[in-house]
C-alpha positions as CSV (number, residue, x, y, z in Angstrom):
1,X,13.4,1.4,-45.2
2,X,13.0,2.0,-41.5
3,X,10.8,5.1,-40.7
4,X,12.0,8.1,-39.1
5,X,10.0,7.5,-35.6
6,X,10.6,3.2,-35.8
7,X,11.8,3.2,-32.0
8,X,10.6,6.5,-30.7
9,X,8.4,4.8,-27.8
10,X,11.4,3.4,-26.4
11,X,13.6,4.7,-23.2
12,X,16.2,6.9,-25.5
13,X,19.3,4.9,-23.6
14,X,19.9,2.5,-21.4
15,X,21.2,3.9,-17.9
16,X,23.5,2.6,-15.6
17,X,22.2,1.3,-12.0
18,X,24.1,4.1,-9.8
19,X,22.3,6.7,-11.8
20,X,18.7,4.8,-11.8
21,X,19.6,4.0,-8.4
22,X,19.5,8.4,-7.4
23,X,16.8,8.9,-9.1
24,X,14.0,6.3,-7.9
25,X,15.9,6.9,-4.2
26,X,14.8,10.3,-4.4
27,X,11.5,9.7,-5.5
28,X,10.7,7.2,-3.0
29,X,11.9,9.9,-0.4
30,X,10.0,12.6,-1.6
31,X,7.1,10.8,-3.3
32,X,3.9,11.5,-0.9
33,X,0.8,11.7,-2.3
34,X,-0.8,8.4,-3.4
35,X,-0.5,6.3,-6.7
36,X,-1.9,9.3,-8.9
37,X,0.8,11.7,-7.8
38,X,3.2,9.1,-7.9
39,X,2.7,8.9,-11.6
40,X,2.7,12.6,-12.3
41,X,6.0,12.9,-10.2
42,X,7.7,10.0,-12.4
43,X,6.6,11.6,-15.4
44,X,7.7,15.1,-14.6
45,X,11.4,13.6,-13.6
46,X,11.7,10.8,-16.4
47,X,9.9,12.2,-19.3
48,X,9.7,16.2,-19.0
49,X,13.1,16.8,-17.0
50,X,15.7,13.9,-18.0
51,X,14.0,12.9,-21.1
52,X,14.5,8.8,-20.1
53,X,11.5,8.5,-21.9
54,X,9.2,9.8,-24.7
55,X,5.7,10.3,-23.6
56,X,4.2,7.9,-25.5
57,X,6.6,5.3,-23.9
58,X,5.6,6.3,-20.6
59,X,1.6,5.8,-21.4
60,X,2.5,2.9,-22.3
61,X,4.3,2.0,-19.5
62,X,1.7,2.4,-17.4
63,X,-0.9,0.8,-18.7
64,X,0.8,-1.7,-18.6
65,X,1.1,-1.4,-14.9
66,X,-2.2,-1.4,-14.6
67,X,-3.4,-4.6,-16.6
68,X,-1.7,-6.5,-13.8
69,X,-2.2,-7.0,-10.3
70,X,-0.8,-5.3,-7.7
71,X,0.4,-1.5,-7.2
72,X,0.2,0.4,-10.0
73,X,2.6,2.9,-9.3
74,X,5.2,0.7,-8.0
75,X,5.2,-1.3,-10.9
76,X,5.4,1.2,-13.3
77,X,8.8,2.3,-11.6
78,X,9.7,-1.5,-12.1
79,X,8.8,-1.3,-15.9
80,X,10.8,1.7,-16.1
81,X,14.1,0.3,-14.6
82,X,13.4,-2.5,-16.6
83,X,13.6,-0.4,-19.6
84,X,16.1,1.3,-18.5
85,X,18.6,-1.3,-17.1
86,X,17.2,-4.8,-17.5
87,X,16.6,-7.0,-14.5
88,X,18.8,-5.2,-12.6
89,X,17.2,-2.1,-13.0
90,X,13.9,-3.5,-12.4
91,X,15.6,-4.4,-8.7
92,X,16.9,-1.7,-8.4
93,X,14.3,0.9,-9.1
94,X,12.0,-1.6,-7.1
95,X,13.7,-1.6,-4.3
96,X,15.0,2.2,-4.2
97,X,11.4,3.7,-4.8
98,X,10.5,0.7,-2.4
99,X,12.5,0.7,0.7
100,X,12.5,4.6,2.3
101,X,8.9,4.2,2.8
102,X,8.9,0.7,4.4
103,X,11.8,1.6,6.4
104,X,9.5,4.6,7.3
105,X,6.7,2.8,8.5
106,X,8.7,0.1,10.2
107,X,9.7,3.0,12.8
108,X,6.3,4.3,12.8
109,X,5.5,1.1,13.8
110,X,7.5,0.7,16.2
111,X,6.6,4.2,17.7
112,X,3.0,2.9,17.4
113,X,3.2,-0.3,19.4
114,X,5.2,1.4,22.0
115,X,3.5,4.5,22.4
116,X,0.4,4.1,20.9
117,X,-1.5,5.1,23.4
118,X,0.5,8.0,24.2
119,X,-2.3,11.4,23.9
120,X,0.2,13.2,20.9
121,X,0.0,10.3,19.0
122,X,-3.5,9.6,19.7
123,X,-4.1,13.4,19.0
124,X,-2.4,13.0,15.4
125,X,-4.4,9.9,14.3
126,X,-7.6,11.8,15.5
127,X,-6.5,14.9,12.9
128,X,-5.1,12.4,10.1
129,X,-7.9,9.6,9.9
130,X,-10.4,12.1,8.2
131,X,-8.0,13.3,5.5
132,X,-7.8,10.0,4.6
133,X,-10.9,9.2,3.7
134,X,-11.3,12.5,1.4
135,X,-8.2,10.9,-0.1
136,X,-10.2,7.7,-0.9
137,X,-12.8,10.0,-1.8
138,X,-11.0,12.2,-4.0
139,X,-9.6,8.8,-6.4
140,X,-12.7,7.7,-6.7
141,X,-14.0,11.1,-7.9
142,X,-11.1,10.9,-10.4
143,X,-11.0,7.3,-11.2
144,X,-15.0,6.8,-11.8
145,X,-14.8,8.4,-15.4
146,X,-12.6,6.1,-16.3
147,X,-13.3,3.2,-15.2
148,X,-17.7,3.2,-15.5
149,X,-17.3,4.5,-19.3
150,X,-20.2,2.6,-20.5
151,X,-23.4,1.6,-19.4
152,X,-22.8,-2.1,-18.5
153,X,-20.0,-1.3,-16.3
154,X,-22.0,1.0,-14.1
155,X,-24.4,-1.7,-13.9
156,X,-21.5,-4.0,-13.1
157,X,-20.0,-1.6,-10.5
158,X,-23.8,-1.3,-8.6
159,X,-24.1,-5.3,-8.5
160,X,-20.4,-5.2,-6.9
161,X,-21.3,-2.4,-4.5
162,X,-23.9,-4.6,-3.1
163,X,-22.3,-8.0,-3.4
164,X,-19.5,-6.7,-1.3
165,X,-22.0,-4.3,1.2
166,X,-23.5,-7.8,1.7
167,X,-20.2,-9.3,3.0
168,X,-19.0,-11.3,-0.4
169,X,-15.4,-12.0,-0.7
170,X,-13.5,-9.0,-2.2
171,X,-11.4,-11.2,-4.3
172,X,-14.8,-13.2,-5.7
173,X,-16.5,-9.8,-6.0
174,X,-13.3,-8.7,-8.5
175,X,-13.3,-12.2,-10.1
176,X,-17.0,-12.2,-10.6
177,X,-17.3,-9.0,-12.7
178,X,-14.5,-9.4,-14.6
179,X,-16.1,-12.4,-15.6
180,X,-19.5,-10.6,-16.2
181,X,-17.5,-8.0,-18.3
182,X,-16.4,-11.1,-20.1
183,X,-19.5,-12.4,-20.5
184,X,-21.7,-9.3,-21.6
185,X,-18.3,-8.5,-24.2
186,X,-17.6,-12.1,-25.9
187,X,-19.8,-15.0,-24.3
188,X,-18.9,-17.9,-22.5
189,X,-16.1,-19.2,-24.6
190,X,-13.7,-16.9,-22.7
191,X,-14.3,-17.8,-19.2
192,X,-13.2,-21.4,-18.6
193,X,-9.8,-20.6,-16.9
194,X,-12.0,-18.0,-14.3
195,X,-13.4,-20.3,-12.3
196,X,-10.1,-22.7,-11.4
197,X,-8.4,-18.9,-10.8
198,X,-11.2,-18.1,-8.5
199,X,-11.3,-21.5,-7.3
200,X,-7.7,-21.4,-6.2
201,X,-7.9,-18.0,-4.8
202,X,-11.6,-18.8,-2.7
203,X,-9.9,-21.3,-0.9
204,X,-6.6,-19.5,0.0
205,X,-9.3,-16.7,1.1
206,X,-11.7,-18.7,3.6
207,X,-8.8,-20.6,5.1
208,X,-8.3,-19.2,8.7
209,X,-5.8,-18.6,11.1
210,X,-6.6,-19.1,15.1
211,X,-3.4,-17.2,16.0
212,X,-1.0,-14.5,14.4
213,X,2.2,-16.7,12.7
214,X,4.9,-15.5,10.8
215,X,4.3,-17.6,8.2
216,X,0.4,-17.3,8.3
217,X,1.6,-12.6,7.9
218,X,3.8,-14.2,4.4
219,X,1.0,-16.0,3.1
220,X,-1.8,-13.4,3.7
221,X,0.1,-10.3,2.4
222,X,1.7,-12.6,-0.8
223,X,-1.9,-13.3,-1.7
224,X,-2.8,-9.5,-1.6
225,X,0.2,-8.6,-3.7
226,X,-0.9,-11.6,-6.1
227,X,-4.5,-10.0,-6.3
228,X,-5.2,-6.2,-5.6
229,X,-5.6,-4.5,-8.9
230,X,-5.1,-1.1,-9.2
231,X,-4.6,2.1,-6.7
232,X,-3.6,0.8,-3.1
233,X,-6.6,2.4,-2.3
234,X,-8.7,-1.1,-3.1
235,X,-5.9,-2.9,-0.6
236,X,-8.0,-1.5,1.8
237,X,-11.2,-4.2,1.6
238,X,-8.4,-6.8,1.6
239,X,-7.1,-6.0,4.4
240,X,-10.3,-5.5,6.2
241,X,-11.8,-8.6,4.9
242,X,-8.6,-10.7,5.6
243,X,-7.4,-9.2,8.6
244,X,-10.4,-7.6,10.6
245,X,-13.2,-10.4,9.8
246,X,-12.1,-13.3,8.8
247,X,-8.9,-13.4,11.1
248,X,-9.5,-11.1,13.9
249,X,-6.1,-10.1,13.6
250,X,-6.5,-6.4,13.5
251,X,-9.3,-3.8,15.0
252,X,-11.2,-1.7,12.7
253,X,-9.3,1.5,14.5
254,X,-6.1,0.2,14.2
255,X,-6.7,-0.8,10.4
256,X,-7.3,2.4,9.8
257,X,-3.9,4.2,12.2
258,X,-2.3,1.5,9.6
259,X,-3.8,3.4,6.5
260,X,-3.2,6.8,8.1
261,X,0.7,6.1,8.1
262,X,0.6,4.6,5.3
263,X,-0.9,8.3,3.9
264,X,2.1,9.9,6.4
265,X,4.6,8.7,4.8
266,X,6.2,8.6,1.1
267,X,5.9,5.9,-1.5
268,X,3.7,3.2,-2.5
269,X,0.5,2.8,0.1
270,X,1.3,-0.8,-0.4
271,X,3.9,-0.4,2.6
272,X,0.9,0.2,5.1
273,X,1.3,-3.9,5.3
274,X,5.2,-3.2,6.7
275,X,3.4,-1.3,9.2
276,X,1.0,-3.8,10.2
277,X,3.9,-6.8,9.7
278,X,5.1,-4.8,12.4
279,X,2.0,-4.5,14.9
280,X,1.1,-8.6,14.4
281,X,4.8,-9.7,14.6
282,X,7.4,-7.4,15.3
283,X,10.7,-6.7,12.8
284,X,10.1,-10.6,11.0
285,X,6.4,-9.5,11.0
286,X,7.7,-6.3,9.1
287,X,9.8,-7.5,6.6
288,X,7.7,-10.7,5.6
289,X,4.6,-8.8,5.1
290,X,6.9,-6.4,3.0
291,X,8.5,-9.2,0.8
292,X,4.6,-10.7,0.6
293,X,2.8,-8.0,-1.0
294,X,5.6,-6.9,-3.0
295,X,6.8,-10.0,-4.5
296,X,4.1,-10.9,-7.0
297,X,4.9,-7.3,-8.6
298,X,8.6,-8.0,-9.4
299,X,7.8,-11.3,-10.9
300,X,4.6,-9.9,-12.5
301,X,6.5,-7.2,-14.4
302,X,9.5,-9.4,-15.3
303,X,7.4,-11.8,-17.0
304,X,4.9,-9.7,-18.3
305,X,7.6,-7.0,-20.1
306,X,8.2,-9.4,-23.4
307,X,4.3,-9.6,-23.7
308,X,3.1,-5.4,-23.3
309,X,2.2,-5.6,-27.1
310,X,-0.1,-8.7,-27.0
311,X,-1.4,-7.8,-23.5
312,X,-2.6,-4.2,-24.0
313,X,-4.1,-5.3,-28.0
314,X,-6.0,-8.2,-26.3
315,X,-10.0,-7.8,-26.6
316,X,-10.2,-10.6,-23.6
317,X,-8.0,-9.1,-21.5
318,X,-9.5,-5.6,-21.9
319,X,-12.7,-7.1,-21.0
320,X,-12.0,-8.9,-18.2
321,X,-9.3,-5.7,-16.5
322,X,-12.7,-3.0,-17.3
323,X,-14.8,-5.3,-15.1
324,X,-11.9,-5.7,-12.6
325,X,-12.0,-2.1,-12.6
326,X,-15.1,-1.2,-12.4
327,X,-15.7,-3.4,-9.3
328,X,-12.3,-2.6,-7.6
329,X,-14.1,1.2,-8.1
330,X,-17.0,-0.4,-6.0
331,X,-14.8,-1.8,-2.8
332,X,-13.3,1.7,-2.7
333,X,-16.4,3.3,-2.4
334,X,-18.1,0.1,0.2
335,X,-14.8,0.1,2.7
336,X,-14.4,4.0,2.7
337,X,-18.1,4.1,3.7
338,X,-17.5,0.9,6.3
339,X,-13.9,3.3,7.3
340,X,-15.9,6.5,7.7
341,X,-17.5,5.2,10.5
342,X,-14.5,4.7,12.6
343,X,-12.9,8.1,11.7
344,X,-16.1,11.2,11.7
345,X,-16.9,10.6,15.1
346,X,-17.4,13.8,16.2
347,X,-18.8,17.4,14.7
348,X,-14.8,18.8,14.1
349,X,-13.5,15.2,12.2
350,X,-16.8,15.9,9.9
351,X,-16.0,19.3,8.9
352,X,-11.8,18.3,8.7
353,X,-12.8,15.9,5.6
354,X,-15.1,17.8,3.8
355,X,-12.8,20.6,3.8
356,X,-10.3,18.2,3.0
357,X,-12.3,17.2,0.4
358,X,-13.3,20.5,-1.2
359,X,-9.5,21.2,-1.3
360,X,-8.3,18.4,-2.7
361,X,-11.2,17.8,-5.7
362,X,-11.4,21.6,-6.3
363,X,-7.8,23.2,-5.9
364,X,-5.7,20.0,-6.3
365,X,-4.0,21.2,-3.0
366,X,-1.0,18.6,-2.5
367,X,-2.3,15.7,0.0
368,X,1.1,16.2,2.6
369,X,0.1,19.4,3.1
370,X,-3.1,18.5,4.2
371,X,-2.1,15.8,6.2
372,X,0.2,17.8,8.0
373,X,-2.2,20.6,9.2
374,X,-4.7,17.9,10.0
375,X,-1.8,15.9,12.3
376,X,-1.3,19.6,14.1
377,X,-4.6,20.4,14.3
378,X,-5.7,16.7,16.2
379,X,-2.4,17.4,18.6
380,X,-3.6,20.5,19.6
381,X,-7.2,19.1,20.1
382,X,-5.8,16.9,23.1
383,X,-3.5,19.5,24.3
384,X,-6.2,22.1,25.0
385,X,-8.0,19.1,26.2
């Protein structure tokens, strides 16, 4: 006899790909925010409002998202079209929640490396950077509960706070303490197939570049997409490992312009790489970086989809994802220091983030807002100036 509920966590119909196409088109639009708001948006439209979902489905859903790597937001509207409309819907949700913000940043871009030096837009960056780091600030207020919820993993997230403070790779720093989670949680047996992973992945990381190439943008941004677990927040020491050390590619200040549009403008902060796609290599630069980072998510979630029940029910993969976590918690917390530097430079960019920070941690006050009346505030600045 099949029970009342038997299918209850599942989408309640399947949609057709005009309909899904509206609905993720708007929320890419109109999604600012960051990956947390990101999540509440999809859940007030899908679940509360259209009933696409039940809520249980939707937790579901998303953790999934988060047991593999890359944007957790983003994925989860992949999962969702999936649900909803099979591969195609997984493209196009993807694309549709996707493509407004890189097409976004693509003309801030191209604003940026014409006028960059312009004193309005150097005014706006001045108001903007500071917000941004209350924003990093503010997730890792949120996310620390969650992800130190035991002893071991604090101590796990203080050994990756100095491992990466002392210049270790990002990527070894998140191999290493899943790898310790492993460790402290089941023993040896279950590490032999870390060390070829992190094998693989060390080498792809110390290679080096003399020169900015097309292909070289590809390869980088494909191996962050492949990698980065988590909020795009933790993109942030890739990129500044990758692109600012090892590569010289970028500056510390224009890293962090990058992250400030990628705060400006709606949709996954994963499109911050269209934005510096653009600055390295124009348009190509653009769209390859795009594709890169992007990528690993479609194919992740298409191949993951038939496996949600095993994944989320596997002791070794819970182990290794809370160490992940707990030191992807730590390179928020090393790079927004490192970050901080290059944005409080002065007594009036100090007192914008910690009231930006009050504001955001105490009265939930919506991030675009702020980001707005920070923008204004930096333009006048230099106009009175």
């Amino acid at each position: 006899m099949r029970h009342p509920n038997a299918g209850a966590d599942r989408v309640v119909t399947r949609r057709a790909l005009p309909e899904l196409a509206a609905v993720f088109l708007r929320l890419g639009v109109t999604a600012f925010g960051g990956p947390a708001a990101h999540v509440a948006l999809m859940e007030s439209e899908l679940v509360r409002r259209r009933r696409w979902l039940t809520h249980e489905r939707f937790l579901d859903l998303f953790g999934a998202a988060n047991l593999i790597p890359g944007p957790s937001s983003s994925e989860l509207a992949l999962f969702i079209g999936y649900e909803s409309a099979g591969l195609l819907g997984l493209l196009v949700a993807g694309l549709c929640f996707i493509l407004p913000a890189a097409l976004l940043a693509g003309g801030l871009a191209w604003v940026y490396v014409r006028f960059g030096a312009l004193p309005q837009v150097t005014g706006l960056l001045y108001g903007v950077k500071p917000v941004i780091i209350a924003l990093v600030l503010q997730a890792l207020w949120g996310l620390t509960p969650r992800a130190l919820k035991t002893r071991v993993l604090f101590a796990i997230a203080l050994v990756a706070v100095v491992a990466s403070a002392a210049g270790m790779s990002a990527l070894l720093v998140l191999l290493g303490a899943g790898s310790l989670a492993l460790l402290t949680r089941h023993g040896s047996s279950r590490l032999t197939t870390v060390p070829v992973v992190g094998g693989f992945w060390a080498a792809v990381a110390g290679s080096s570049a003399p020169s900015v190439t097309k292909a070289g943008v590809f390869a980088v941004f494909l191996k962050m997409g492949a990698v980065v677990f988590g909020s795009g927040y933790v993109l942030l020491a890739f990129l500044r490992e990758d692109l600012v050390h090892r590569l010289h590619w970028l500056s510390e200040r224009k890293l962090l312009d990058a992250v400030a549009v990628g705060q400006v403008t709606p949709g996954p902060v994963f499109t911050t790489a269209t934005f510096i796609g653009y600055v390295l290599a124009g348009p190509a630069g653009a769209c390859l970086a795009t594709v890169g980072i992007f990528l690993p998510g479609f194919i992740f979630v298409a191949f993951s989809r038939p496996l949600l029940g095993l994944l989320r029910r596997s002791p070794t993969t819970a182990a290794f994802l809370d160490g992940v976590n707990a030191a992807a918690l730590a390179l928020m917390a090393v790079v927004s220091a490192q970050l901080a530097r290059a944005a409080l430079i002065d007594t009036l960019t100090v007192a914008i983030a910690l009231i930006a920070g009050l504001l955001l941690i105490k009265y939930k006050t919506n991030s675009a807002w702020l980001i707005l009346g920070s923008a204004l505030l930096g333009v006048l600045r230099v106009a009175l100036n």
